[in-house]
C-alpha positions in Angstrom: 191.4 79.5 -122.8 194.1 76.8 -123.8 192.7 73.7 -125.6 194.6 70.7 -125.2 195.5 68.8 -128.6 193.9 65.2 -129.6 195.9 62.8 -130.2 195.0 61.3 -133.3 196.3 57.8 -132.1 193.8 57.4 -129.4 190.6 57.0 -131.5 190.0 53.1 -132.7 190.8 52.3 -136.5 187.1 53.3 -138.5 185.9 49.7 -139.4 186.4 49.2 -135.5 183.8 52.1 -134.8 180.0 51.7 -134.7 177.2 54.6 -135.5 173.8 53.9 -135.1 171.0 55.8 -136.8 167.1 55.8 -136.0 164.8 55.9 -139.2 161.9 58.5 -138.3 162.6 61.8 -137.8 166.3 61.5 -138.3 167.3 59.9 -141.3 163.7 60.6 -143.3 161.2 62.8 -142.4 157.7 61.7 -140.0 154.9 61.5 -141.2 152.3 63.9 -138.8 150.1 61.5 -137.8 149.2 60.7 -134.6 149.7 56.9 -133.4 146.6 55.2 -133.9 144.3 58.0 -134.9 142.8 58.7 -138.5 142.7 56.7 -141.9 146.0 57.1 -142.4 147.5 55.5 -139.6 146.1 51.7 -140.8 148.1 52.9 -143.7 150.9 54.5 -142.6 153.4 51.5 -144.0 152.1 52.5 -147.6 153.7 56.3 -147.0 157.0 54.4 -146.2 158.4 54.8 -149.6 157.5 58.3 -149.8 159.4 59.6 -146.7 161.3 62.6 -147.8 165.1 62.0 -146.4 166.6 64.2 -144.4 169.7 65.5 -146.3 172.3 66.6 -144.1 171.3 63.1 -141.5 171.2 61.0 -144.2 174.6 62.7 -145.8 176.2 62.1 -142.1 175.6 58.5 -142.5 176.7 58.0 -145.7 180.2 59.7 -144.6 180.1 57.4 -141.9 180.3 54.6 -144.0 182.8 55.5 -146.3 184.8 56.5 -143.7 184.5 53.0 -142.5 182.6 52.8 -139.5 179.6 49.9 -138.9 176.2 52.0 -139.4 173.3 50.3 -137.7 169.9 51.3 -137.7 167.4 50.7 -135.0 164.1 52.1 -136.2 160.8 51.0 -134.2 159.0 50.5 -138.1 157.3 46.8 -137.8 159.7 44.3 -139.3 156.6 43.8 -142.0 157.7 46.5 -143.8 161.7 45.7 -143.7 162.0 45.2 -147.8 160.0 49.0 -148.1 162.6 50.0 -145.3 165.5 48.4 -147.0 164.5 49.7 -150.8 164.2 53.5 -149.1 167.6 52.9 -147.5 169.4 51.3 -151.1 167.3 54.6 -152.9 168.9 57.1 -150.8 172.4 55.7 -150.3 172.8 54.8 -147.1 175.1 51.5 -146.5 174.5 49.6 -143.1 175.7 47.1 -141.2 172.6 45.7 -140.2 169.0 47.0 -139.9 167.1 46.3 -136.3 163.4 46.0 -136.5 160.1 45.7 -134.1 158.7 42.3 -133.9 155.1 42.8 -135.5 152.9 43.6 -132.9 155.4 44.2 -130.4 153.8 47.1 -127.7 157.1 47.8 -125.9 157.7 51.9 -125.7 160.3 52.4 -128.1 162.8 53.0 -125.5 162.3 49.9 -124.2 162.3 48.1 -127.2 165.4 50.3 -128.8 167.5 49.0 -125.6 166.4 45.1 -126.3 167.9 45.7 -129.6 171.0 47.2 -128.0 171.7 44.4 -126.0 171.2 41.8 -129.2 173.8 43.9 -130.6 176.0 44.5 -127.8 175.8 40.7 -126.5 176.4 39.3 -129.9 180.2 41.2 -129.7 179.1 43.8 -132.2 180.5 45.8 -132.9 182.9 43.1 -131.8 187.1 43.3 -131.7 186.9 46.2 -129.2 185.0 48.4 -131.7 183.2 51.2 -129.5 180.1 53.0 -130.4 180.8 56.4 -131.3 177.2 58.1 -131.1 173.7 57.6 -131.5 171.2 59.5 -132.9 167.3 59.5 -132.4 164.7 61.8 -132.1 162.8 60.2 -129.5 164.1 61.9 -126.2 163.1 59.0 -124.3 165.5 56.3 -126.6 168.2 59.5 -126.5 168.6 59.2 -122.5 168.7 55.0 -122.3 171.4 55.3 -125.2 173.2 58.4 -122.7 172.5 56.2 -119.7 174.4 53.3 -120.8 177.6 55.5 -121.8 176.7 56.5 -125.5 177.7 59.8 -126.8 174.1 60.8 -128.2 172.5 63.1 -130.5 168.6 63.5 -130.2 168.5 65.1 -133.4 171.0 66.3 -135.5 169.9 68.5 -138.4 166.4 69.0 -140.2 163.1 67.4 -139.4 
């Protein structure tokens, strides 16, 4: 079998690429509990901090952004605990672009609610000046096939967990 060559020239400049990462169960590890059941889940926002990250994930998305593409994460944690999220994200490295939350209290699936906050993204022009979104990745199969629906190369989950 003959593969054909890439030319170089036909992928976009880096800063005009866009990655987007989910939080739980790509970029840190889940925490097993099961939504809404047990002691723990009224405090689930207090493990936050502890989440072990995910080497290899969280190494890919550091990469990314020195390479210069926009990283964005889309995570369904309640926007209640963004400075927890955002101190976890500063602790392990990881440089973004900007960080989409749920509205707290917000029911929607998280399919749903991960393609509302695509089309914030996508109708505000970002990543804007022809940029493209390269991939996707997020362990919930059910956000995977709305990001593969709407044309986005996706990853349910690259490495660990």
């Amino acid at each position: 079998m003959q593969m054909e060559k890439t030319n170089l020239k036909e992928f976009k400049e880096p800063n005009r690429v866009a990655v987007i990462f989910d939080m739980d169960g790509v970029l840190c590890e889940e925490f097993p509990i099961e939504k809404g059941k047990g002691p723990w889940w009224e405090k689930l926002e207090t493990l936050y901090p502890m989440a072990f990250p995910i080497p290899q994930n969280v190494f890919l998305a550091q990469m990314c952004a020195r390479a210069g593409f926009r990283v964005f994460i889309l995570t369904s944690r309640q926007e209640k605990v963004r400075p927890i999220t955002q101190e976890w994200l500063k602790q392990n490295g990881i440089v973004y672009a900007e960080l989409f939350m749920r509205p707290n209290g917000n029911p929607l699936p998280a399919g749903q609610l991960k393609s509302q906050m695509l089309d914030v993204l996508l109708q505000r022009g970002v990543p804007g000046d022809g940029a493209e979104i390269l991939f996707a990745v997020d362990d919930n199969p059910d956000v995977a096939n709305m990001y593969a629906s709407r044309g986005i190369n996706t990853f349910r989950r690259l490495i660990g967990g």
